[in-house]
C-alpha positions in Angstrom: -29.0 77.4 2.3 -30.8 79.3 4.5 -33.7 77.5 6.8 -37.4 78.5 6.3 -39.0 79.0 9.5 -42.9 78.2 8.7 -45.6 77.7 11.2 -49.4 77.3 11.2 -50.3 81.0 11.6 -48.2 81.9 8.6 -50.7 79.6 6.9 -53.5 81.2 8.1 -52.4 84.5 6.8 -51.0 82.8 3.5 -54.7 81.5 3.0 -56.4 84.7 3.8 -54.3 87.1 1.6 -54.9 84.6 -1.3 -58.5 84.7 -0.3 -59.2 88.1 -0.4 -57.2 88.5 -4.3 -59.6 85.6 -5.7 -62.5 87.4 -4.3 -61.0 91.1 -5.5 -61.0 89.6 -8.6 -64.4 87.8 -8.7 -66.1 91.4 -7.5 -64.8 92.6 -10.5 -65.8 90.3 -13.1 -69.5 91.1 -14.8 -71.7 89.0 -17.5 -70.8 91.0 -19.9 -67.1 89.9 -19.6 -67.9 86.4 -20.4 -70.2 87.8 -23.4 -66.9 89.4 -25.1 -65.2 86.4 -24.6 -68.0 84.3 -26.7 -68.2 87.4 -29.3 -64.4 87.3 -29.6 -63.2 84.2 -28.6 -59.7 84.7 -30.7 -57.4 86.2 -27.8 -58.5 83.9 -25.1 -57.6 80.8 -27.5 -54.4 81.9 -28.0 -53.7 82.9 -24.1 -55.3 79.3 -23.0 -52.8 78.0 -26.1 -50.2 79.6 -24.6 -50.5 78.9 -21.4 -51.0 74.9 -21.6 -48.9 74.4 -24.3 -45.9 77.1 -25.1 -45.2 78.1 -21.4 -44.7 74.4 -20.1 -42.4 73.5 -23.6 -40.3 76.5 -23.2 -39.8 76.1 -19.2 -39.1 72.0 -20.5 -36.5 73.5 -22.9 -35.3 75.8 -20.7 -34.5 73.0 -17.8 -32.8 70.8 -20.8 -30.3 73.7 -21.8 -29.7 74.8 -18.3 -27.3 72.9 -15.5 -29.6 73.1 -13.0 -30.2 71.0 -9.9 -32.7 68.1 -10.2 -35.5 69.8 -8.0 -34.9 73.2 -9.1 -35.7 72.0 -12.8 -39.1 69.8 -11.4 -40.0 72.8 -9.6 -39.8 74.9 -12.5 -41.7 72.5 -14.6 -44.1 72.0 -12.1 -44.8 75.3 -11.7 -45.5 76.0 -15.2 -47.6 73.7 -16.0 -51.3 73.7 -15.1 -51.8 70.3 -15.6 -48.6 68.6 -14.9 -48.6 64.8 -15.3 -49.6 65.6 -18.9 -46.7 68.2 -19.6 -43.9 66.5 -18.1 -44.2 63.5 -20.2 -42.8 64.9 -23.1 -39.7 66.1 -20.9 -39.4 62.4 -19.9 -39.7 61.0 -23.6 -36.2 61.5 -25.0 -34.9 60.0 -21.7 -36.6 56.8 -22.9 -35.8 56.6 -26.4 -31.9 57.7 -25.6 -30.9 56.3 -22.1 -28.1 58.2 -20.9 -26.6 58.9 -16.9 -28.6 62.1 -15.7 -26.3 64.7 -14.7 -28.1 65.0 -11.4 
């Protein structure tokens, strides 16, 4: 595996970049955004639904089917998942009700 050289001023500019797309964003955003979303609050349901609760089951189901290593499926997991102690518990819930050796 290859090494990741990573230093302090790569952080900086890490920092900065993601700095400047939050506030391209925010420039861009206007009251009347919000308005459409309280108007027609239908598609932003089903993106927040989807979001919090399909991406993080399918990424779970994903890392059951798949052979992967043990920190490339909590990555994975992790990474979908906005809020993350809540999501992988249900991942962790057959383990408990049918003890077996991981294959990790």
């Amino acid at each position: 595996m290859p090494e990741i050289h990573y230093d302090a001023a790569q952080q900086w500019v890490l920092n900065l970049t993601l700095a400047m797309m939050v506030l391209g964003l925010a420039l861009d955003i206007r009251p009347k955004d919000f308005l459409a979303v309280f108007k027609s609050p239908k598609a932003p349901a089903i993106g927040l639904l989807a979001q919090f609760l399909l991406l993080p089951a399918f990424t779970c189901l994903l890392t059951l089917l798949l052979d992967l290593p043990a920190g490339i499926e909590l990555g994975m997991i992790r990474i979908s998942s906005p809020t993350y102690p809540v999501v992988i518990l249900p991942c962790l819930f057959p383990l408990l009700l049918f003890p077996a050796p991981l294959p990790w």
